[in-house]
DRENKE-178840 format. One record per residue (C-alpha): residue in three letters; x, y, z; residue number from 1. Coordinates in Angstrom, 3 decimals, padded with zeros to 6 digits. Layout:
BEGIN
 residuo        X        Y        Z num
     ALA        X        Y        Z NUM
...
END
This chain:
BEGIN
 residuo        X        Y        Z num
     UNK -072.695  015.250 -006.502   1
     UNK -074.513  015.757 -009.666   2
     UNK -078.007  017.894 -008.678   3
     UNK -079.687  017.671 -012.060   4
     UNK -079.710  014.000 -011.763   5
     UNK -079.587  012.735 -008.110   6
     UNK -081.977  015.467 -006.659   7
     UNK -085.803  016.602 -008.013   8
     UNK -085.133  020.886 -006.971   9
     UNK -089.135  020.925 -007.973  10
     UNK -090.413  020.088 -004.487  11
     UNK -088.604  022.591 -002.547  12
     UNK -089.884  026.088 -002.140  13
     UNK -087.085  027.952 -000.976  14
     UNK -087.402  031.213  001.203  15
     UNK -086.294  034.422  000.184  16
     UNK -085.105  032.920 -003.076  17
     UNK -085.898  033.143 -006.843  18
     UNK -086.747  030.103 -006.774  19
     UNK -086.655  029.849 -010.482  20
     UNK -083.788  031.589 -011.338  21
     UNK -081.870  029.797 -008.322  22
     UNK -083.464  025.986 -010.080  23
     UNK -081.428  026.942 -013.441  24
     UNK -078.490  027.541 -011.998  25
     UNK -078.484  025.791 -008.313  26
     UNK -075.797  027.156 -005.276  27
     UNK -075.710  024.198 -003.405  28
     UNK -073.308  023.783 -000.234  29
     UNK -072.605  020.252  000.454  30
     UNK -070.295  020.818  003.336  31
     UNK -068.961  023.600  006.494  32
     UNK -066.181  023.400  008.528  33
     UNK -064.357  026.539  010.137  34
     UNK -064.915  030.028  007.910  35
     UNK -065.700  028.122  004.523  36
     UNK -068.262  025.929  002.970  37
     UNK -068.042  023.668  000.217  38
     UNK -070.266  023.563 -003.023  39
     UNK -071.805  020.350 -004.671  40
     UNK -068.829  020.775 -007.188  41
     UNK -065.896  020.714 -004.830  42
     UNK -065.201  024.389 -004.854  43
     UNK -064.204  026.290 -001.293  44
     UNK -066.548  029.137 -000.566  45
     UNK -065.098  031.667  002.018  46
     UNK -068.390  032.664  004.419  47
     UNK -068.061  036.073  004.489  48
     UNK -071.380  036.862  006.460  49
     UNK -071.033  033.716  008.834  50
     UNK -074.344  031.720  007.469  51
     UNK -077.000  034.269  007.700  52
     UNK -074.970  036.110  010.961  53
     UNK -075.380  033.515  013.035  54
     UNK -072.046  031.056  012.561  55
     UNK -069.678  033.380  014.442  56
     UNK -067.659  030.310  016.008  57
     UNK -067.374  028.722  012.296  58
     UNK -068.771  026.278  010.531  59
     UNK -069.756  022.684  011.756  60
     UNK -068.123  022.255  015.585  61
     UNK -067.878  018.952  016.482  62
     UNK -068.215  019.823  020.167  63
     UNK -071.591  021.076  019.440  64
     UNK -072.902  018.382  017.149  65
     UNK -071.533  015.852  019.938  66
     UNK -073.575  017.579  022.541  67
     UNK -076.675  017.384  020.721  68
     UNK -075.963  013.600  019.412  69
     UNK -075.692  012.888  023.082  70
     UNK -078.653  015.034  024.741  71
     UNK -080.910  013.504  021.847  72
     UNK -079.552  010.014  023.081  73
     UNK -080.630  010.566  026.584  74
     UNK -083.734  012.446  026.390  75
     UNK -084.967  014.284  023.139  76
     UNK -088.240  015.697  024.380  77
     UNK -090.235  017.060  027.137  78
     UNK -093.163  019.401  027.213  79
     UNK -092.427  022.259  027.967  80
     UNK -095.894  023.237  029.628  81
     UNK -096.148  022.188  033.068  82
     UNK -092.442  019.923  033.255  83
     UNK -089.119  021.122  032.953  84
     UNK -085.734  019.614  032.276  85
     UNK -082.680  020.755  033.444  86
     UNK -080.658  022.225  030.592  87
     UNK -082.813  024.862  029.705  88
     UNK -082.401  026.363  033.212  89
     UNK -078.896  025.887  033.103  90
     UNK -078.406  027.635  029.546  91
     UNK -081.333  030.521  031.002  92
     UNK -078.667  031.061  033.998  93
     UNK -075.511  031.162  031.265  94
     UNK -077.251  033.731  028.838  95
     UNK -078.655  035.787  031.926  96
     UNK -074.977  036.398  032.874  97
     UNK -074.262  037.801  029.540  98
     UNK -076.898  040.374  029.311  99
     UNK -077.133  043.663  030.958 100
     UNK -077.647  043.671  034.599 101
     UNK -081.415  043.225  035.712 102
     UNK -081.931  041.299  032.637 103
     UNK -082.270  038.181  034.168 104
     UNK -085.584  036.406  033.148 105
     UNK -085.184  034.312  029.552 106
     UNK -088.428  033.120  027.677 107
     UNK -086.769  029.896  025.224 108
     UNK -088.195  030.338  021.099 109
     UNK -087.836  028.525  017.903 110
     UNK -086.228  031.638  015.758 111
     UNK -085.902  035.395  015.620 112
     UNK -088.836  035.691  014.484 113
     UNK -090.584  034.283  017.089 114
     UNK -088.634  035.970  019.768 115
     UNK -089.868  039.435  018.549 116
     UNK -093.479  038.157  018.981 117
     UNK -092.587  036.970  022.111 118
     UNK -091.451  040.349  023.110 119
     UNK -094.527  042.182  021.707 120
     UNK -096.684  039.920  023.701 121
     UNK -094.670  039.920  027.367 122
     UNK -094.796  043.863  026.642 123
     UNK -098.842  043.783  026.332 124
     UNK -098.389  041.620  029.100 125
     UNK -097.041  043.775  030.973 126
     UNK -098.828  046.598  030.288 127
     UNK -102.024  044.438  030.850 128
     UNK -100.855  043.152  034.618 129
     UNK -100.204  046.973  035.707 130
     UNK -103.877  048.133  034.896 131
     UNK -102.836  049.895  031.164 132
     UNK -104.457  047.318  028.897 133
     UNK -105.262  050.101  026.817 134
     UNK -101.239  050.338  025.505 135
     UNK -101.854  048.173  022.288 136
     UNK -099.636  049.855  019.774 137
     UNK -096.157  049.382  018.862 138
     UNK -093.423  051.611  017.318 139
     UNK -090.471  050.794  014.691 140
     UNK -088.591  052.183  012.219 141
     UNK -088.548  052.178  008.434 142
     UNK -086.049  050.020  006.811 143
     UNK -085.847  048.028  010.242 144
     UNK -086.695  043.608  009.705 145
     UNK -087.943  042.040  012.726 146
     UNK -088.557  038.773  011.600 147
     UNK -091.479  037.403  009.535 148
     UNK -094.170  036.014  011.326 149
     UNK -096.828  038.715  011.595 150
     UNK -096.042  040.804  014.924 151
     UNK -092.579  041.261  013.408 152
     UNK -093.786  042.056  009.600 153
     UNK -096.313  044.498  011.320 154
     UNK -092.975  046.399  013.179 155
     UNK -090.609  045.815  010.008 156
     UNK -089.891  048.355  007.683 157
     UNK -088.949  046.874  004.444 158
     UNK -091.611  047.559  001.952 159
     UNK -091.572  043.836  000.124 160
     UNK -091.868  041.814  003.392 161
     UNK -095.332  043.391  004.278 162
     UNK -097.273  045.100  001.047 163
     UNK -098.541  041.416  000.328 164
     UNK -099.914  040.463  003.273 165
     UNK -102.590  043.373  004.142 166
     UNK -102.941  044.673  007.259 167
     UNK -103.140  041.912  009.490 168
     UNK -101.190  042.619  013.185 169
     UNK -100.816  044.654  015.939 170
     UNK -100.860  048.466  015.102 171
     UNK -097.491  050.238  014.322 172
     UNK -096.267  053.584  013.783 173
     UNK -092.679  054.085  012.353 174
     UNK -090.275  056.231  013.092 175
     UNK -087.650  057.524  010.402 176
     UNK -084.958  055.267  009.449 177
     UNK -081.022  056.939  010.508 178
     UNK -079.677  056.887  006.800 179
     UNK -078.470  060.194  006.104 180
     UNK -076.697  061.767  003.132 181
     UNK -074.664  063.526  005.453 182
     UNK -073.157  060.086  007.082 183
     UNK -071.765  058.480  003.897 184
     UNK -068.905  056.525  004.659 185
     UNK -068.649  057.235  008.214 186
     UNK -066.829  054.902  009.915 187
     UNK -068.331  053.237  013.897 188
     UNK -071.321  055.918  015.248 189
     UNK -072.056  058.757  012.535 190
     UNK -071.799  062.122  013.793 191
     UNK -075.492  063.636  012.550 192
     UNK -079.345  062.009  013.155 193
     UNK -079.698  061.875  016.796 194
     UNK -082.386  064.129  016.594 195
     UNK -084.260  061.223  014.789 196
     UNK -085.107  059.389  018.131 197
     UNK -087.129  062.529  018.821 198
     UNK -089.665  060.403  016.394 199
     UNK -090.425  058.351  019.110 200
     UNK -092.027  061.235  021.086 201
     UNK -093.917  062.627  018.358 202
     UNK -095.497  059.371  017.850 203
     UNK -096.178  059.000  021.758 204
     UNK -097.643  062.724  021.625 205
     UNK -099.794  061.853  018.397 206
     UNK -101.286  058.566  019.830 207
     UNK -101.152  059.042  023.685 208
     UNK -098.956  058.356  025.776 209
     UNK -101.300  055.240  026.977 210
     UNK -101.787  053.752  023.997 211
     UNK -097.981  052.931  023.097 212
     UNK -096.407  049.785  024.719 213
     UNK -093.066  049.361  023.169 214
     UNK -090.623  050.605  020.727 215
     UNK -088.554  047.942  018.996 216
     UNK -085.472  048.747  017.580 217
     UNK -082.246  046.583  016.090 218
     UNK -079.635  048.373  018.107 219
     UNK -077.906  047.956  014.578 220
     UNK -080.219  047.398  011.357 221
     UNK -079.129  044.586  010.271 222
     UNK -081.045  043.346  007.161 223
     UNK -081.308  046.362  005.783 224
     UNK -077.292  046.617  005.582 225
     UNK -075.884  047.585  008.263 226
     UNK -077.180  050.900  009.656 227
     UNK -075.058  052.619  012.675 228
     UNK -077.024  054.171  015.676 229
     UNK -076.131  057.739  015.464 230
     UNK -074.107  059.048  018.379 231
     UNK -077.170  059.701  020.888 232
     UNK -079.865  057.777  019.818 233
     UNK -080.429  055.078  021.341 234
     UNK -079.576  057.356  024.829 235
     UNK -082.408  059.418  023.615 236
     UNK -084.349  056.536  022.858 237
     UNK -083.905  055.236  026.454 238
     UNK -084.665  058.828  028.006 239
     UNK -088.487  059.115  025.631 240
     UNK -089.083  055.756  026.700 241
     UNK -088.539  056.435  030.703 242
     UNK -090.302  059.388  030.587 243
     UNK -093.901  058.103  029.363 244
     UNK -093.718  054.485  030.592 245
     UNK -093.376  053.208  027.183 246
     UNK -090.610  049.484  026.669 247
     UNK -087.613  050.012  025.011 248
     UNK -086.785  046.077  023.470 249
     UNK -083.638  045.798  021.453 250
     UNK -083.716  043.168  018.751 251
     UNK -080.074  041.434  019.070 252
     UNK -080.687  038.831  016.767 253
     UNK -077.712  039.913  014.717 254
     UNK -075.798  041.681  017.097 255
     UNK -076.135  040.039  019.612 256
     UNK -073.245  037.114  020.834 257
     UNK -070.315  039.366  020.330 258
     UNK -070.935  040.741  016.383 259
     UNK -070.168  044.251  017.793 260
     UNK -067.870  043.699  020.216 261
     UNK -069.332  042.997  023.707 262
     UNK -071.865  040.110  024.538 263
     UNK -074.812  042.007  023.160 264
     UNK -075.235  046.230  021.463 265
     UNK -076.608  046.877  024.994 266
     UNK -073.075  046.967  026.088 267
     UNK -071.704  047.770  022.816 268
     UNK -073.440  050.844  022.953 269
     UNK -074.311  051.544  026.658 270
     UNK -077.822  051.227  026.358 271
     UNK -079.696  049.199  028.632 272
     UNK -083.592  047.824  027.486 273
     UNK -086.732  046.553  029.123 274
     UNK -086.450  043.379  026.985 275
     UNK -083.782  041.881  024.457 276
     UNK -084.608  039.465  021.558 277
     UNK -081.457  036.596  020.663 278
     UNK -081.342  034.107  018.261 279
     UNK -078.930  032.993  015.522 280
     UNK -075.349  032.786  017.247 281
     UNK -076.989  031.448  020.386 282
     UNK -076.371  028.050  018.977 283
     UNK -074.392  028.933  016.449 284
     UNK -076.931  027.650  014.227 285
     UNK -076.665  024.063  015.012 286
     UNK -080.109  023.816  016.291 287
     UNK -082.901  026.246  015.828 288
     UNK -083.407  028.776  018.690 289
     UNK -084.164  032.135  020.046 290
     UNK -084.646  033.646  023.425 291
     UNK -085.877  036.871  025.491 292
     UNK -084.485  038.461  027.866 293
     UNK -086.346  040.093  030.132 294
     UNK -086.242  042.791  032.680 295
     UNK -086.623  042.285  036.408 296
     UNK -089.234  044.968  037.029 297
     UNK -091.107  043.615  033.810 298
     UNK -091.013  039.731  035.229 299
     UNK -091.837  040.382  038.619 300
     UNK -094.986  042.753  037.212 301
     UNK -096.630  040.027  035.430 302
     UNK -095.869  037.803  038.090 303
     UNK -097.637  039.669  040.588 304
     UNK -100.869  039.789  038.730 305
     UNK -101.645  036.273  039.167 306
     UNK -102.251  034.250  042.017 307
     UNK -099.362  031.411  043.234 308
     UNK -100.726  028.539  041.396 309
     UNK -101.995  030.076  037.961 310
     UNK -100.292  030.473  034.521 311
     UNK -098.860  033.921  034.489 312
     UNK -098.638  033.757  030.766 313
     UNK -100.147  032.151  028.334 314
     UNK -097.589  031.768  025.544 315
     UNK -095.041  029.495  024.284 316
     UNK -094.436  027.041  021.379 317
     UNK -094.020  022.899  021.472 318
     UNK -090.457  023.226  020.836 319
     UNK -089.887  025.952  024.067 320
     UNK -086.312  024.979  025.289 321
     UNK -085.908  022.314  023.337 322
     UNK -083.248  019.537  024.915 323
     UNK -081.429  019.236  022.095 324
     UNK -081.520  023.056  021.409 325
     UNK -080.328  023.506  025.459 326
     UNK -077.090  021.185  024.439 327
     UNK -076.386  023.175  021.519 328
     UNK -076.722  026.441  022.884 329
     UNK -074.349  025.368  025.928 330
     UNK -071.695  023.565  023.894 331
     UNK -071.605  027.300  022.150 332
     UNK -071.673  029.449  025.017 333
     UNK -068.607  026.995  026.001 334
     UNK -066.964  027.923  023.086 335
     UNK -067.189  031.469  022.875 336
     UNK -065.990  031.467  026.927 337
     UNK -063.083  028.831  025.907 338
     UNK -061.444  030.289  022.941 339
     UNK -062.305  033.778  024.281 340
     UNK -064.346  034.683  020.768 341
     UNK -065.382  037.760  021.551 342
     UNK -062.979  039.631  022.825 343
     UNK -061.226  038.092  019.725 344
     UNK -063.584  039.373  017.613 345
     UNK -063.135  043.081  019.150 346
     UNK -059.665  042.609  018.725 347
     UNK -060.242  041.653  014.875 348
     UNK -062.679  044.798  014.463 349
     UNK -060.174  047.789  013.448 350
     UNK -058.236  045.252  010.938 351
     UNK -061.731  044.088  009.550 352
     UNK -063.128  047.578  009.445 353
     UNK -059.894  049.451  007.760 354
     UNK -060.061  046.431  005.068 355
     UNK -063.673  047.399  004.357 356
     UNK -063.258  050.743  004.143 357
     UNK -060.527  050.372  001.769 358
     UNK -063.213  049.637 -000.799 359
     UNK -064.870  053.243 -000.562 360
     UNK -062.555  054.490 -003.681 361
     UNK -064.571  052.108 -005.865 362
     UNK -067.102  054.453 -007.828 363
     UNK -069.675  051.192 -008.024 364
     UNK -069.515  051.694 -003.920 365
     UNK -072.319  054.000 -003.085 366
     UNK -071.428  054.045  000.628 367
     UNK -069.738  051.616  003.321 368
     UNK -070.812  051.770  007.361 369
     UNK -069.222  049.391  009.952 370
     UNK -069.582  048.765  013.515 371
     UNK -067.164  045.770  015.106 372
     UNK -067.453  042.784  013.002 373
     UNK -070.017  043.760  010.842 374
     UNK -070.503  045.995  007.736 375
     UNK -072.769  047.177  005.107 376
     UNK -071.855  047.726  001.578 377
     UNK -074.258  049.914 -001.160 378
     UNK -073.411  049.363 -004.604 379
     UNK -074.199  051.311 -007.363 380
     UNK -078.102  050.340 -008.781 381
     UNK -078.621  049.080 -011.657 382
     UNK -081.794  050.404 -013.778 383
     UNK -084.100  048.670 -011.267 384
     UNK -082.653  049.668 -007.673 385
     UNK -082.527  046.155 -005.925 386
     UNK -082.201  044.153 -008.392 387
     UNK -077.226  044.767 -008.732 388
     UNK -077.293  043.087 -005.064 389
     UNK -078.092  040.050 -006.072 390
     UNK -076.629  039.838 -009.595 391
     UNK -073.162  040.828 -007.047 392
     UNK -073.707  037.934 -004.864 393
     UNK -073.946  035.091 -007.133 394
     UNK -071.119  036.259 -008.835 395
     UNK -068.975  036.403 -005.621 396
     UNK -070.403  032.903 -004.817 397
     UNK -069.055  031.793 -007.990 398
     UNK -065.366  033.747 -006.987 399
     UNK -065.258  031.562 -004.116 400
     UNK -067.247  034.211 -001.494 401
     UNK -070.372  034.357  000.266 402
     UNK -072.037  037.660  001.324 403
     UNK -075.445  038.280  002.183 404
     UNK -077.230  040.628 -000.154 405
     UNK -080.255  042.650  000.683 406
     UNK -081.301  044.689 -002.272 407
     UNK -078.168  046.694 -003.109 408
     UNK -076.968  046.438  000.046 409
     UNK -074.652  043.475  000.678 410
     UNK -073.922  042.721  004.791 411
     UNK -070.407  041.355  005.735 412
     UNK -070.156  039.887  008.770 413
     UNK -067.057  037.206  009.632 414
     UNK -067.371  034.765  011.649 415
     UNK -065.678  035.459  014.582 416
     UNK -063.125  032.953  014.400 417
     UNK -061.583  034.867  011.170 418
     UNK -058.062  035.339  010.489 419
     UNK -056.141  038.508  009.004 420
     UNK -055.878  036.430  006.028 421
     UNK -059.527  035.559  005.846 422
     UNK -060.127  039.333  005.831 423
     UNK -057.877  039.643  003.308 424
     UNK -059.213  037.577  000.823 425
     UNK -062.613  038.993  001.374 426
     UNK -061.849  042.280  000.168 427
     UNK -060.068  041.027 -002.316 428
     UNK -062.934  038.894 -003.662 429
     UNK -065.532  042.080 -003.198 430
     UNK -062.816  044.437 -005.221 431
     UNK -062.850  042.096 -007.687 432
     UNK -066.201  041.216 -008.248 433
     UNK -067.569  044.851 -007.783 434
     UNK -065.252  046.585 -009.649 435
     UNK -067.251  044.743 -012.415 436
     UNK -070.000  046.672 -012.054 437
     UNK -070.987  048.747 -015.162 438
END
């Protein structure tokens, strides 16, 4: 396939891209099937962070493309105001039995990012429906990324997704991010930085306590490369939030559907929110989707406010539940139940996280944190911090390996149908291509 000649790249602006430096020297992927992909010149490219995080049972499924082929045969619409059809109760009831218990109300998205605004407004919602309309603001964390729509750039803390776009949003305070100097290269939950979810109740203490509605967190930062909850903190978390009314919501776009070992970091890590936010591996990323998950005690709240026959909510997109999004999202969940994916991927974990920490005696490695099937590389900056990350990755694309690269920072995540060997290579492609590093 020869780009230059049977393809105009002028139309397309690309997201998150340079799109001019990426037009002189295209990455195209022309194919997927399993862990690689192939480029438009016939070269294999091991997926080393499984799409953006969201291909954890591999590349191109047939079962899943079949499902949708035949849903959008039989019916490939319905409005979703006012008339239902019946696979997106039937894929509600399958995700509600993977989430912690109570968490048994799911709102159907587009995306991640529209999940998180989803979350921020059931939480008003809430809030709203219990007489405490005045809880308005939100809390994050620095170096968090909630999506990009404006709810989540308001809650994300990565300075070049929100110093363009002014002030628009709900209000946010942040807490402190968990990187610590004192953490480098620990391996699964760092020892030190609990005391950082004590944030949270300064915040609460400097606003009022009736002002906050929610803190959003990623129970892992994902984006931002891989940051590990210290041991603690999300427990403390859980307690601030109990003890001044305030919604703990997870984000488990990235970890969620077995990254870190369990169905979702709620069980990974023991700690169980008001709300959850899903997207990504939900349909493996054959059709675009995201969900919430919502608490019991949080549904039947907003329920209650209205009379029998009235719109509790007033939210939701064109595309809610989508009928061809329902079929993909159950031909996954099928999988991952089938071929037992992720208690394969916890069972893959310790190889995957020895091989990656095998790369800490590189001096171009600044630091290396894992949890489960997921891990965070820093490399050494060059003059301009931010600007080595991405000079790494298209150099590992051209050494037949893809790995997402934010800033410095590159994320590894497998897909969770990975092999030893797989592994291997991976490292073995990152040595290689980092050691290059001046």
């Amino acid at each position: 396939m020869s780009i230059n000649q049977d393809i105009d790249l002028s139309y397309h602006w690309m997201p998150f891209t340079a799109n001019r430096d990426f037009k002189k020297d295209p990455r195209m992927v022309v194919k997927g099937e399993g862990v690689y992909y192939w480029s438009h010149d016939g070269r294999q490219i091991l997926d080393g962070s499984s799409g953006l995080f969201c291909c954890a049972a591999g590349h191109s499924r047939t079962e899943i493309a079949e499902a949708v082929a035949e849903q959008l045969k039989e019916l490939a619409y319905v409005p979703p105001f006012q008339i239902g059809q019946p696979l997106s109760f039937q894929l509600a009831e399958r995700v509600a039995k993977l989430t912690p218990d109570g968490l048994d109300h799911v709102f159907f998205v587009n995306s991640g990012s529209e999940s998180v605004d989803t979350a921020m407004k059931i939480a008003l919602a809430y809030h709203y429906a219990r007489g405490e309309g005045t809880r308005q603001r939100f809390v994050s964390r620095e170096r968090s990324y909630h999506g990009v729509n404006f709810g989540g750039v308001a809650l994300s803390g990565m300075v070049k997704n929100r110093q363009i776009f002014g002030v628009a949003g709900p209000a946010v305070a942040h807490m402190r991010h968990t990187w610590l100097e004192e953490n480098r290269f620990a391996r699964d939950q760092p020892e030190h930085g609990a005391e950082l979810a004590n944030d949270l109740e300064r915040i609460i203490q400097n606003f009022g306590a009736d002002t906050i509605a929610a803190c959003f967190v990623e129970p892992v930062a994902g984006s931002t490369g891989c940051l590990i909850p210290p041991k603690g903190y999300l427990e403390r978390l859980r307690e601030i939030c109990d003890e001044y009314g305030v919604l703990l919501v997870f984000d488990e776009v990235i970890c969620g559907f077995g990254r870190l070992g369990a169905p979702f970091g709620a069980q990974a890590f023991g700690v169980v929110p008001d709300m959850m936010t899903m997207a990504k591996a939900l349909t493996n990323a054959a059709q675009p989707m995201g969900a919430v998950a919502v608490h019991d005690r949080v549904y039947n709240a907003i329920m209650g406010a209205s009379p029998e026959d009235a719109i509790e909510l007033f939210h939701g997109y064109t595309y809610s539940g989508h009928p061809g999004a329902c079929a993909a999202g159950l031909a996954t969940l099928d999988i991952y139940e089938r071929e037992n994916l992720f208690e394969r991927g916890a069972e893959l974990a310790p190889y995957f996280q020895d091989a990656i920490f095998s790369l800490q005696d590189l001096p171009q490695v600044m630091d290396i944190r894992g949890y489960g099937m997921m891990a965070g590389i820093d490399v050494k900056p060059a003059a301009a911090p931010g600007t080595r990350g991405p000079a790494v990755q298209k150099a590992l694309y051209k050494a037949g390996l893809h790995v997402k690269f934010t800033g410095d920072a590159g994320i590894v995540a497998p897909p969770l149908v990975s092999e030893k060997d797989h592994i291997d290579r991976m490292i073995s492609l990152l040595r290689q291509e980092i050691s290059k590093i001046d």
